[in-house]
N, C-alpha and C positions, 0 to 999 in steps of 0.2 A: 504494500500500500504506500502510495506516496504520503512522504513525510511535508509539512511545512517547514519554510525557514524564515527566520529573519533575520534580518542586516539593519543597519544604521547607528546602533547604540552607541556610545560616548560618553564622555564625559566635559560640560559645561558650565559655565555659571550662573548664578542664581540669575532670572529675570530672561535668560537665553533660551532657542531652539532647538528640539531636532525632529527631523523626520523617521519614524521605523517604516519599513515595509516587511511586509510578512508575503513569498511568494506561495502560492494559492491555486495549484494547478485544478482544474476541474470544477471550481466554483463560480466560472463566471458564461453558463452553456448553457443558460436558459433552464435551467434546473431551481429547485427549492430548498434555499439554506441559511443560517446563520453564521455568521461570522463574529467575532471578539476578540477584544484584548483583556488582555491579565494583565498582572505584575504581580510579584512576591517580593518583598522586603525581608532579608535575615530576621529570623527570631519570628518571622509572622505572617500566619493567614493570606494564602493568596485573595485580592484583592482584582474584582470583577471594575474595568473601566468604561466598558462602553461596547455596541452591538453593531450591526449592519445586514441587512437580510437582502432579499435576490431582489426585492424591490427597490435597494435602494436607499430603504428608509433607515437613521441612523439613532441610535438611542445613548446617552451618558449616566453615568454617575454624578450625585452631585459634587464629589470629591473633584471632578475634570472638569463640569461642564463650564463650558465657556473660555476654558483653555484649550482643552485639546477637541482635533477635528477626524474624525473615519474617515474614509473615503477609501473606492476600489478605482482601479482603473481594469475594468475588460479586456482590453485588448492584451494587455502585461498581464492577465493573471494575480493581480498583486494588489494587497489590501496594504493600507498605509494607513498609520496616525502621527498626526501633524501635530508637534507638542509645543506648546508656546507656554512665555510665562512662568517657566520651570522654576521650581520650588528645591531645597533642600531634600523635602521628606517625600519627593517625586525620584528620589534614589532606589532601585528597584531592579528585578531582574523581569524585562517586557514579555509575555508571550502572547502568541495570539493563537485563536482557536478555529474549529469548524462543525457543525453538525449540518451532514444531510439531512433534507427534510423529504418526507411521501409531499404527494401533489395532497393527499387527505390533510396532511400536516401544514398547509402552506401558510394558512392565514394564524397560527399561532405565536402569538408575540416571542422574539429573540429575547434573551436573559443573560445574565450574569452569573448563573448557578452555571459550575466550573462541571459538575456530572453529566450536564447536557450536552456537553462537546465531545466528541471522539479522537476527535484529529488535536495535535499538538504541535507547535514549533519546539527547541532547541531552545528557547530564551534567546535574548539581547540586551545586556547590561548596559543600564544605564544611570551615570551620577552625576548628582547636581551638588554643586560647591558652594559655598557662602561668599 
């Protein structure tokens, strides 16, 4: 089964950017699915950021929202979160997820509960400095 990966992580300063992409083979074919990102902080509970479904439609936490942005590109295969505004305690290890969906399954809202996804990337380390 293809695996996801991500790239971009680094390390920034506080009030700085980065982009992650998470490559995404087979989720952008007209099919029915959910997409997300994680993070996990040493010592703690991965932590659910944000959603994106075959429609399009993008969902946050209030933890990100209005810093950070989802987005896929189709044609690349590849799901991205655009992080702005970066924080200290935005230091984390990024992942991002997948669940196929049945066409039965289509119209049920995407989530943050890390069981509903199958598929996993590798992580992408990222820290934010003071």
């Amino acid at each position: 089964q293809v695996q996801l990966v991500e790239s971009g992580g680094g390390s920034v300063h506080s009030g700085g950017s980065l982009r992650l992409s998470c490559a995404a083979p087979g989720y952008s074919d007209g099919g029915y699915y959910c997409l997300a990102w994680f993070r996990q902080a040493p010592g703690q509970e991965r932590e659910g950021l944000g959603t994106l479904n075959h429609d399009g439609r993008a969902t946050y936490t209030d933890s990100v929202k209005g810093r950070f942005t989802i987005s896929q590109d189709n044609a690349k295969n590849t799901l991205y979160l655009q992080m702005d505004s970066l924080k200290p305690e935005d230091t984390a290890m990024y992942y991002c997820a997948a669940d196929r969906r049945s066409y039965w399954a289509r119209d049920i809202p995407c989530t943050v509960v890390s069981s509903q996804y199958t598929r996993w990337g590798q992580g992408t380390q990222v820290t934010v400095s003071s």
